[in-house]
Wavefront OBJ file of the C-alpha trace (Angstrom):
o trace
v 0.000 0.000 0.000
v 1.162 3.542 -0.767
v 0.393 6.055 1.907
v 1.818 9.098 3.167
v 1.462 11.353 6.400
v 2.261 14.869 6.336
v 3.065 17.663 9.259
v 4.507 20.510 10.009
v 2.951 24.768 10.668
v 2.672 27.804 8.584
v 4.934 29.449 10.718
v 7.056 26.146 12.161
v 10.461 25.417 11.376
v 9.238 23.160 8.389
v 7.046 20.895 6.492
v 7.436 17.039 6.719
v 5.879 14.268 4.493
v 6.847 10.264 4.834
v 6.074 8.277 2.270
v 5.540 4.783 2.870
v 5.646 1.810 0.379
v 7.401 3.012 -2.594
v 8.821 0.198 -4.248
v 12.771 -0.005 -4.279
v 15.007 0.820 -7.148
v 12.750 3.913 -8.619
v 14.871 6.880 -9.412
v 14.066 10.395 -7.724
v 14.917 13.091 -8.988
v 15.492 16.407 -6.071
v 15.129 18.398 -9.137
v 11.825 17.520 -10.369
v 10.106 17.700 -6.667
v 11.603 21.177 -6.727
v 10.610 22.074 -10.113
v 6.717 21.289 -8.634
v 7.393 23.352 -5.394
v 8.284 26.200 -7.850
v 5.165 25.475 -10.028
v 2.763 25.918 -6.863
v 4.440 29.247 -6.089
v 3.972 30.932 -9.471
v 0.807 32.738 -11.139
v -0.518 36.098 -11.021
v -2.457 37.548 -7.787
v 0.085 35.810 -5.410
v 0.204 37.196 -2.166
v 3.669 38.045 0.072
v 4.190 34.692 1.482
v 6.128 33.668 -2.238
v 8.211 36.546 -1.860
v 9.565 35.099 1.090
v 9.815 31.094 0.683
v 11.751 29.460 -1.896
v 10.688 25.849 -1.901
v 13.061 23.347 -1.584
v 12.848 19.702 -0.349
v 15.608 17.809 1.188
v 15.510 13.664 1.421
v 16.227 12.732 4.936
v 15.432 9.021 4.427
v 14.677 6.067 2.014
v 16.733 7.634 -1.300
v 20.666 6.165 -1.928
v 22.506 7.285 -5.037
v 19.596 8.872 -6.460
v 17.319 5.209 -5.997
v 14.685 4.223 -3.467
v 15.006 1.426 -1.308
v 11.660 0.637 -0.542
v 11.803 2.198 2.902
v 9.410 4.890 4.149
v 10.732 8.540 2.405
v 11.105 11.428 3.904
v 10.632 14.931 2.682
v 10.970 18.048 4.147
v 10.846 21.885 3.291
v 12.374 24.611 5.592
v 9.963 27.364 6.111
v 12.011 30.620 5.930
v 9.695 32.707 7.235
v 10.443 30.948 10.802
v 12.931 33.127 11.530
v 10.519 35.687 12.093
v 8.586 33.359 14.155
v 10.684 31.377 16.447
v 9.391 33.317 19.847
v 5.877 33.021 18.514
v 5.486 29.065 17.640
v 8.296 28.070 20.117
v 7.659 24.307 20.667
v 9.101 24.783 24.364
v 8.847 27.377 27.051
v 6.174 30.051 28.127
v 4.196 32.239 25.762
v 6.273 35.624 25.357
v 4.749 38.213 27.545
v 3.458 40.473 24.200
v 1.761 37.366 22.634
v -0.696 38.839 20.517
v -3.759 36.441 20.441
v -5.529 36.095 17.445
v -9.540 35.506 18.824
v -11.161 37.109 15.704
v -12.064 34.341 13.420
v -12.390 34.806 9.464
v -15.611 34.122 7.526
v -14.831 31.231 5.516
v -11.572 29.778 7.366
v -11.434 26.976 9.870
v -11.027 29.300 12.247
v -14.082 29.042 14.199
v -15.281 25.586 13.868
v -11.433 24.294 14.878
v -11.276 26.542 17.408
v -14.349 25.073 19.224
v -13.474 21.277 17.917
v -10.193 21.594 19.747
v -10.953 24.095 22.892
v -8.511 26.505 21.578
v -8.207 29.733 23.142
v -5.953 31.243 20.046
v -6.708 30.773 16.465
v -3.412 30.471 15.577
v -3.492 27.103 16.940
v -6.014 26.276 14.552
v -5.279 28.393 11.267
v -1.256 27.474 11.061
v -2.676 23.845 10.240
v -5.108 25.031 7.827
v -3.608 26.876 5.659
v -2.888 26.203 2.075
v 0.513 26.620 3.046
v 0.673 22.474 3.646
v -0.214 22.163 -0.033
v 3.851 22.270 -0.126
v 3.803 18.801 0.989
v 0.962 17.876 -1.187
v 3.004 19.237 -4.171
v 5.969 17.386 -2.910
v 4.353 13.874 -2.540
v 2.326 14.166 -5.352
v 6.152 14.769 -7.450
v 7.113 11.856 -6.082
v 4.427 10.102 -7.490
v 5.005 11.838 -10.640
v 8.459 10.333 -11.201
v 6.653 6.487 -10.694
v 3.765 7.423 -13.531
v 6.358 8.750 -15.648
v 8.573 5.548 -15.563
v 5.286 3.791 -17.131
v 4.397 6.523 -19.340
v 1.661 8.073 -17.315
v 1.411 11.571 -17.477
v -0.390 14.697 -15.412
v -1.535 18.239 -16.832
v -3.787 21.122 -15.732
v -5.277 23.953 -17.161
v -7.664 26.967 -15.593
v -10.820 26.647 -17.516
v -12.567 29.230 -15.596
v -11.722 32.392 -13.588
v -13.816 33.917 -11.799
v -16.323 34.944 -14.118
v -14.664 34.418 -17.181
v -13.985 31.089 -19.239
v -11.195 30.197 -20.894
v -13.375 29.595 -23.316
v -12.900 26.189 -25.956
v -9.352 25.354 -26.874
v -7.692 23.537 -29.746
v -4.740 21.383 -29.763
v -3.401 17.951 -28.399
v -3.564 17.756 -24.587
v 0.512 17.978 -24.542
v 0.091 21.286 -26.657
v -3.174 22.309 -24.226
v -0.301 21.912 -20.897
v 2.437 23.650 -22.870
v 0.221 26.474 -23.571
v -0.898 27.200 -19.896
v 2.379 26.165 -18.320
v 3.617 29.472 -20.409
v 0.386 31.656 -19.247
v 0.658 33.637 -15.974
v -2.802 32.583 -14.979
v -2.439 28.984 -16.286
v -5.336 29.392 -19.195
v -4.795 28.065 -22.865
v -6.386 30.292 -24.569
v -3.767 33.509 -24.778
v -7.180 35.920 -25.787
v -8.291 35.307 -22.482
v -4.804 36.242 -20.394
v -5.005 39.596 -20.560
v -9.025 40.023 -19.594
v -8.752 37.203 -16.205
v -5.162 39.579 -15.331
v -7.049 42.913 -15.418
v -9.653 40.953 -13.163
v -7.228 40.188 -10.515
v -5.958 43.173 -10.551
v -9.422 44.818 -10.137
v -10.237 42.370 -7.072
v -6.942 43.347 -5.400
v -7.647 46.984 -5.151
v -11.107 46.264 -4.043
v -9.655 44.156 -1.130
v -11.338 41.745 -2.886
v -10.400 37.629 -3.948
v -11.448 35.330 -7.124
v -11.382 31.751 -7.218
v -11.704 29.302 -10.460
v -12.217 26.440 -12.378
v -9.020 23.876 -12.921
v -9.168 21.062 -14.902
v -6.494 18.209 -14.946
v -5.607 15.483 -17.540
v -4.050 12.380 -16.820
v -3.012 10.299 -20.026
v -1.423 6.992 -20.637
v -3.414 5.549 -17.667
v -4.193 1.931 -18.675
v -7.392 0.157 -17.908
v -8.198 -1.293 -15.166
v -7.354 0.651 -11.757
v -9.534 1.199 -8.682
v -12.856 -1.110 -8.879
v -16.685 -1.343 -8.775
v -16.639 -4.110 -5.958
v -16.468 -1.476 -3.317
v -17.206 2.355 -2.436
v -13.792 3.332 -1.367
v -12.134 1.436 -3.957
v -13.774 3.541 -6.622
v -10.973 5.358 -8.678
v -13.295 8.233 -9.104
v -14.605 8.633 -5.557
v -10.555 8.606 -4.020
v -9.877 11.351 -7.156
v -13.292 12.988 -5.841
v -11.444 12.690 -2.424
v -8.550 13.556 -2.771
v -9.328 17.041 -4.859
v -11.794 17.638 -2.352
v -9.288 17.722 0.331
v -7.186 20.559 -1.029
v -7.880 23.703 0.984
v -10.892 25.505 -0.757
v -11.931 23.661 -3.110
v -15.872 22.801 -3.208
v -16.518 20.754 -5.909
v -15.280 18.045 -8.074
v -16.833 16.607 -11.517
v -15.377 13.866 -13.841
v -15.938 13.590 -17.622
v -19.168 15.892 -18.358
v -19.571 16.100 -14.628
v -22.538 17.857 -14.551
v -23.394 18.616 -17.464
v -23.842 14.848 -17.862
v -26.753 15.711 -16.066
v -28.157 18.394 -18.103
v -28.049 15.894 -21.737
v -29.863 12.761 -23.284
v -28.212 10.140 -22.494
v -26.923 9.590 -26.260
v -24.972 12.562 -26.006
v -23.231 11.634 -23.035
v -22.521 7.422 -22.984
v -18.976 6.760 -25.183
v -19.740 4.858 -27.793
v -17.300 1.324 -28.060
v -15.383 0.164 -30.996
v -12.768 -2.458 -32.127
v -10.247 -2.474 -34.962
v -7.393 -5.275 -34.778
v -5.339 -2.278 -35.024
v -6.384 -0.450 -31.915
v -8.249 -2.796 -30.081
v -11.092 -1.924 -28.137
v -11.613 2.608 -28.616
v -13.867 5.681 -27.972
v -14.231 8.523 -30.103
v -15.698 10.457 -27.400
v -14.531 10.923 -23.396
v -17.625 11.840 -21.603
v -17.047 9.491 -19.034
v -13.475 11.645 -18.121
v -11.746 7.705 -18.466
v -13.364 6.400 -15.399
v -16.349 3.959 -15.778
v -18.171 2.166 -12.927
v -15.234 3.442 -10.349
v -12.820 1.877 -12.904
v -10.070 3.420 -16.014
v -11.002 2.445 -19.358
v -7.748 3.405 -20.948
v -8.913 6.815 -21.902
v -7.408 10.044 -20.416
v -8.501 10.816 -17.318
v -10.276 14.495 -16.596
v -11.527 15.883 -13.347
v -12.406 19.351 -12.508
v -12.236 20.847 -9.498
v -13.418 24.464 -8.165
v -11.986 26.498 -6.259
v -13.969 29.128 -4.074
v -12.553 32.753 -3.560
v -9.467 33.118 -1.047
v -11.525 34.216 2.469
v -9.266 36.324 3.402
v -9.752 39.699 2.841
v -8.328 43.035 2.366
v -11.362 44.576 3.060
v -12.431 42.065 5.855
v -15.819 40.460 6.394
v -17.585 41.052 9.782
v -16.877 38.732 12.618
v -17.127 38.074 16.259
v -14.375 38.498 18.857
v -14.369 35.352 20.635
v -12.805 36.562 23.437
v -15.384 39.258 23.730
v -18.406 38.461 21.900
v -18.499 41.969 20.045
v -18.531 42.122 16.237
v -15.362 43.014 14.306
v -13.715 42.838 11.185
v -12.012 39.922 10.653
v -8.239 39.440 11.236
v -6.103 39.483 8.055
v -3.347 37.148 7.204
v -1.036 38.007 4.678
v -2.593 36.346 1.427
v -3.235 35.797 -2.186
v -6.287 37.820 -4.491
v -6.141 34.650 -6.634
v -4.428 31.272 -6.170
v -6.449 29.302 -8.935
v -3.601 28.913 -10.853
v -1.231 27.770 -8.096
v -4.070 25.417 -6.983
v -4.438 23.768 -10.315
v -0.355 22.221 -9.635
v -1.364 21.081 -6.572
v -4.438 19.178 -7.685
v -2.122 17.901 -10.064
v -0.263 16.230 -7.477
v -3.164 14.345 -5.301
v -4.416 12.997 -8.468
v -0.454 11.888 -9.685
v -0.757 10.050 -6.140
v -3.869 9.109 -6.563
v -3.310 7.666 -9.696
v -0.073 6.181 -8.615
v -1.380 4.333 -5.547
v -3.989 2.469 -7.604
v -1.119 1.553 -10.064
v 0.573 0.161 -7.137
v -2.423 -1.941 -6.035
v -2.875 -3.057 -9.349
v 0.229 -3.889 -10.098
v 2.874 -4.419 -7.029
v 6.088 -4.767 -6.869
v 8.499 -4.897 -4.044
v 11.385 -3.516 -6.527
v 10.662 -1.150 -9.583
v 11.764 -4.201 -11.423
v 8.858 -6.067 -10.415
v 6.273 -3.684 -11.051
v 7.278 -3.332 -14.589
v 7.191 -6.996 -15.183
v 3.944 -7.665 -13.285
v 2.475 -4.474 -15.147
v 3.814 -5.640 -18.868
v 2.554 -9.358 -18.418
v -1.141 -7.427 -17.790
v -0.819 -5.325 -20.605
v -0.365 -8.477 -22.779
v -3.086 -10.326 -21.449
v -5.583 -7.397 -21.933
v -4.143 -7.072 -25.674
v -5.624 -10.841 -26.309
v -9.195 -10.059 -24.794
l 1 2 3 4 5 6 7 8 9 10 11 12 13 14 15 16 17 18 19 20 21 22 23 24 25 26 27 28 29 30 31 32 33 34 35 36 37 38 39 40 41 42 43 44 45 46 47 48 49 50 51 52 53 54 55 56 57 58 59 60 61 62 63 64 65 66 67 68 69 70 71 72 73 74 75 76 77 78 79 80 81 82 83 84 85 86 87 88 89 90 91 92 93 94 95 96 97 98 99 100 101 102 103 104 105 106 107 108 109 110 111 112 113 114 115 116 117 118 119 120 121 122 123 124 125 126 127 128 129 130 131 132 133 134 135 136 137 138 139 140 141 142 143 144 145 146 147 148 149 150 151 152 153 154 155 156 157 158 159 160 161 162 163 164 165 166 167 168 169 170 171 172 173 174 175 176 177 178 179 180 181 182 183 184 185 186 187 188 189 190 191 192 193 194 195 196 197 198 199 200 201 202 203 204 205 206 207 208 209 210 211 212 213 214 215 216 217 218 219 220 221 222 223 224 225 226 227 228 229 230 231 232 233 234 235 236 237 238 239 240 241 242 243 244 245 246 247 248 249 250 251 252 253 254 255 256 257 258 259 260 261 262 263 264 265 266 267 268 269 270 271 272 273 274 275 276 277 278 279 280 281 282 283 284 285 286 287 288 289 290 291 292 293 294 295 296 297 298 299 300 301 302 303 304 305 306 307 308 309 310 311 312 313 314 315 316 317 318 319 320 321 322 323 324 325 326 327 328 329 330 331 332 333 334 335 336 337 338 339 340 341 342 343 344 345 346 347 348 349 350 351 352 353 354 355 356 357 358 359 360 361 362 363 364 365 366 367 368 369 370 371 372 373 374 375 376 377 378 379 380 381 382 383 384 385 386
């Protein structure tokens, strides 16, 4: 089983994933997990925070000359900004005497509901864990994953499909040429008519004191058939994507294929119609079902969307209660992004690259990198004689 367990503050001395049950022998690359970190911190309408950190991981465990062993892996990312904060989110000691307490929960944060959950007197407590800032270690598992897909010719792209209120709008091309296109746009759209308009937007909402969220969409190709399963709930590949997206700070909704516009259509226009050549084997000509049918691939790319509400934090804050008082007040601002869409879109990237990755595993095994590839070649040959 591949699993991981992340940890680590906002404001802490740094961010810590393990990753257990890699098998041995796969190569890992520092420089691609960085490359990813970078990725996350990049797109118009970020806030101060990426002026300040620099992403980069360090291996403290499981990785010899550049190889996995199959032990448990361990990343981790220095938070620079500690510096500023080692008196503040000491792990020993007494509170400093001019400990500001943050008791003014934001609309639209965990603040409140964690705060009562856990019988926190100071937010902090509460919003160092929540915030998007842990998507680092998302990014950075989900890399890792990356680098097993990639040895098997799996591949991950995203693309903003809507900002705000504007859509990208329909876009020609392969899905290689799609990725190159928005990896090249500050906002992460494909459509370069449309850059200029969602830019002017952010810039609008940030001297309103105002946010935008968006619409990302992420392609996975190369994905053969047969991972996750219909036997079970939880073993559905689209309810763990569903899952997974879904647990990415802000996001608060997920659709595969059509989605729901499957919803709004006669069923003709949405079922894939099958075909058969000796040539190709069993094909579509049409990917409503986003590669995923009854919980399981069908060799198609795989497409999920996933949308992202505005950032809730405010430069013109949104009225709140003191909890320490019970009066109303504006809500306490953290320093923060007007848009993060774009920076969102890499790190759904990465929970479905793990996703994706841990039902390969499952499928497939493999104590040794060596064994995967040989269990996973002998299944591609029996499916090619069905």
């Amino acid at each position: 089983m591949l699993r991981y367990l992340t940890a680590g503050e906002s404001h802490g001395p740094q961010l810590t994933a393990i990753i257990e049950g890699l098998p041995a022998n796969l190569p890992l690359s520092i420089d691609k997990i960085n490359h990813q970190l970078w990725r996350r911190q990049q797109g118009f309408g970020r806030g101060g925070r990426m002026r300040i950190e620099t992403d980069q991981v360090t291996i403290t465990s499981g990785v010899r000359f550049g190889k996995t062993m199959g032990t448990p892996v361990t990343l981790v990312v220095i938070n620079r900004d500690w510096k500023n904060w080692e008196q503040r989110m000491a792990v020993t000691g007494e509170p400093p005497a001019d400990l500001e307490i943050v008791s003014k929960p934001r609309p639209g944060h965990a603040d409140l509901a964690g705060s009562l959950k856990y019988n926190q007197q100071d937010v902090r407590n509460v919003l160092e864990r929540a915030s998007a800032r842990n998507t680092a270690t998302l990014v950075a598992v989900g890399a890792v994953a990356r680098q097993l897909l990639e040895e098997f010719n799996i591949h991950v792209y995203s693309h903003i499909v809507e900002l705000g209120p504007i859509k990208a709008g329909p876009v020609a091309g392969t899905i290689e040429e799609i990725a190159v296109r928005a990896e090249q746009s500050q906002v992460r759209v494909a459509n370069p008519d449309k850059e200029a308009e969602i830019i002017e937007l952010i810039k609008q909402a940030r001297k309103e004191g105002n946010s935008l969220g968006g619409i990302f969409e992420v392609v996975v190709t190369g994905v053969p058939v047969g991972l996750g399963s219909y036997s079970m709930p939880d073993r559905r590949l689209d309810s763990r994507l569903a899952g997974a997206l879904m647990g990415i700070q802000a996001i608060k909704g997920v659709e595969i294929g059509l989605g729901f516009d499957a919803a709004r259509k006669p069923g003709s226009e949405v079922h894939d119609e099958i075909f058969y050549t000796a040539e190709q084997g069993y094909y579509r000509e049409t990917n409503g079902a986003g590669g995923i049918e009854g919980g399981v691939s069908n060799g198609q790319p795989i497409v999920v969307r996933a949308a992202m509400k505005p950032i809730p934090t405010l430069y013109k804050p949104l009225r709140s209660v003191d909890m320490a008082t019970k009066q109303p007040f504006a809500a306490s601002i953290e320093r923060s992004d007007v848009c993060a869409a774009p920076a969102a879109a890499v790190v759904g990237e990465a929970v479905t690259a793990w996703v994706i990755a841990a039902s390969f595993l499952e499928k497939f095994g493999g104590d040794s990198l060596e064994e995967t590839r040989v269990n996973y070649n002998n299944y591609l040959k029996l499916v090619a004689e069905r």
